[in-house]
PADO-344100 format. One record per residue (C-alpha): chain; x, y, z. Coordinates in steps of 0.5 Angstrom, whole numbers, plus 500, padded with zeros to 3 digits. Layout:
BEGIN
unit=A&x=X&y=Y&z=Z .
...
This chain:
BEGIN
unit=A&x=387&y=842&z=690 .
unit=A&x=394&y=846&z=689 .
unit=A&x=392&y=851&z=684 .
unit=A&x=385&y=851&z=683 .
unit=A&x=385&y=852&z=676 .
unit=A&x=381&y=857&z=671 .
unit=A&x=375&y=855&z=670 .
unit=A&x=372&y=857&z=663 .
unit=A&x=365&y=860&z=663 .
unit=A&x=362&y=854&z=660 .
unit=A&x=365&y=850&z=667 .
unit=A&x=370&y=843&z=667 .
unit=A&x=368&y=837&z=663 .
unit=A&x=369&y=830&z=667 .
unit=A&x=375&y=829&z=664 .
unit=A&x=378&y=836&z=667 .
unit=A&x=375&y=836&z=674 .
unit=A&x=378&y=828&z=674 .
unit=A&x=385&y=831&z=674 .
unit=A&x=384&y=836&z=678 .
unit=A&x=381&y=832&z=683 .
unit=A&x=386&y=826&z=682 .
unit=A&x=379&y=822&z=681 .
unit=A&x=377&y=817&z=677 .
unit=A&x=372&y=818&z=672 .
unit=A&x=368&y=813&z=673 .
unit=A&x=368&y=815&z=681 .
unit=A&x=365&y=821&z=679 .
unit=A&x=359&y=819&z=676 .
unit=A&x=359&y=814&z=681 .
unit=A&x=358&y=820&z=687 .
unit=A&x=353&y=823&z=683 .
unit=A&x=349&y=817&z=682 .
unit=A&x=349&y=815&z=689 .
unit=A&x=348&y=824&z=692 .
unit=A&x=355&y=825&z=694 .
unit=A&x=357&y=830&z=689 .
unit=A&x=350&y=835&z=686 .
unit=A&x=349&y=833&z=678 .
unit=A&x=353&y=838&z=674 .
unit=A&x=349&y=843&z=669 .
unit=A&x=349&y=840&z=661 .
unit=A&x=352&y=843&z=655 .
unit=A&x=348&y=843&z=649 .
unit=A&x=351&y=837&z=646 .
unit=A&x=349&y=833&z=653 .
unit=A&x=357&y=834&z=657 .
unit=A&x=357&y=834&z=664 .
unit=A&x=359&y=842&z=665 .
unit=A&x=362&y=842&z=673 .
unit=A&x=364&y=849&z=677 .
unit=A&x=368&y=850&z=682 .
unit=A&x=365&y=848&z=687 .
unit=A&x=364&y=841&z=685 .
unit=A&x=371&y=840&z=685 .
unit=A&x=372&y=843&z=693 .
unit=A&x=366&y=838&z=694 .
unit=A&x=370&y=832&z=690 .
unit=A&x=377&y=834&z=694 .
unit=A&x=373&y=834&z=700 .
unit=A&x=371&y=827&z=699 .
unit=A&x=377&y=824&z=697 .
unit=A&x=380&y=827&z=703 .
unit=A&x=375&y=825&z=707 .
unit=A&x=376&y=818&z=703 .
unit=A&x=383&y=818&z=705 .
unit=A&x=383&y=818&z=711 .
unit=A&x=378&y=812&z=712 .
unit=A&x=371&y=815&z=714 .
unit=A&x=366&y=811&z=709 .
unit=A&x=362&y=813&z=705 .
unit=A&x=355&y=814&z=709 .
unit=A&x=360&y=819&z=715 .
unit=A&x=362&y=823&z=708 .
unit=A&x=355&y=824&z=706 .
unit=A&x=354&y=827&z=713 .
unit=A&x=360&y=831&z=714 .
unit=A&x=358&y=834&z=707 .
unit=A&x=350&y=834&z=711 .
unit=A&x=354&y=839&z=717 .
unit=A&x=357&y=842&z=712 .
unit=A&x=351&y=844&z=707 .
unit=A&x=349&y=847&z=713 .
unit=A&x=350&y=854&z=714 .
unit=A&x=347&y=855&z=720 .
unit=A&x=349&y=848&z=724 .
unit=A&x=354&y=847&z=730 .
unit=A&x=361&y=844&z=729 .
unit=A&x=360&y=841&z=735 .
unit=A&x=356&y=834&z=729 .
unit=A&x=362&y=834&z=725 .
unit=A&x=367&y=834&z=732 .
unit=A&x=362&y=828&z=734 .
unit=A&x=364&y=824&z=727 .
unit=A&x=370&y=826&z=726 .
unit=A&x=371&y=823&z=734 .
unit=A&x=368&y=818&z=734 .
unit=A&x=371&y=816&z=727 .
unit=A&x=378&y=816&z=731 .
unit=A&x=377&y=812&z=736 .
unit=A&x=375&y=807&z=732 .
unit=A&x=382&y=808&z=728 .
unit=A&x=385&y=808&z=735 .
unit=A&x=381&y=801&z=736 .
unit=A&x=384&y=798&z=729 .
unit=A&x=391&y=800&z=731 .
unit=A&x=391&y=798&z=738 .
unit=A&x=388&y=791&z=736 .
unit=A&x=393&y=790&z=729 .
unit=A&x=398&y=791&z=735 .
unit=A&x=394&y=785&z=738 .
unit=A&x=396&y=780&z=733 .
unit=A&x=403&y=780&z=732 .
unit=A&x=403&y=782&z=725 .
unit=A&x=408&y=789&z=727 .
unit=A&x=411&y=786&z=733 .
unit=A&x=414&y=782&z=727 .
unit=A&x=417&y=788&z=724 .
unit=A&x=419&y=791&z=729 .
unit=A&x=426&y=790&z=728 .
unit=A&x=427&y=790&z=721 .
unit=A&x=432&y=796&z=718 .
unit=A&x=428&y=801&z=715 .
């Protein structure tokens, strides 16, 4: 989120918080559908009018996303962070648990042959 752009009173439509976000549209309501990402408030004219922290909690998602945790861990990671009085400890215990197992699925395409086959290649 480099940059967190000038949010006008009337909040970002979809297709703003979807640039600044780097998400699909469709993603977006796809998150809102399932409780990810809180529904945002409406303009009289029935467009979706998100605020600054929609975009945080979206950035945070797709980060999450990225680096491999499934969509039920992001939802408890977004649980730990929502509240305020819980301990780090929770989300240090997911984000654990969520690297053994990238560990155990590098260790096991290690296994099988499929780098070794690479290994000597230029880059």
């Amino acid at each position: 989120m480099a940059g967190t752009p000038a949010l006008d009173p009337a909040g970002l439509r979809i297709g703003k918080l979807s640039r600044h976000a780097n998400v699909h549209i469709e993603t977006i309501r796809y998150y809102e559908r399932i409780g990810l990402l809180p529904a945002p408030a409406r303009t009289v004219a029935g467009y979706r009018s998100y605020r600054l922290d929609h975009l945080k909690r979206l950035c945070f998602i797709r980060r999450a996303r990225e680096l491999g945790f499934s969509l039920d861990e992001v939802r408890a990671l977004l649980r730990l962070a929502d509240d305020p009085v819980g301990s780090c400890d929770a989300a240090h215990d997911l984000a654990c648990r969520h690297l053994a197992e990238v560990r155990a699925k590098i260790l096991g395409s290690e296994g099988d042959g499929s780098r070794s086959q690479h290994r000597d290649r230029p880059l």
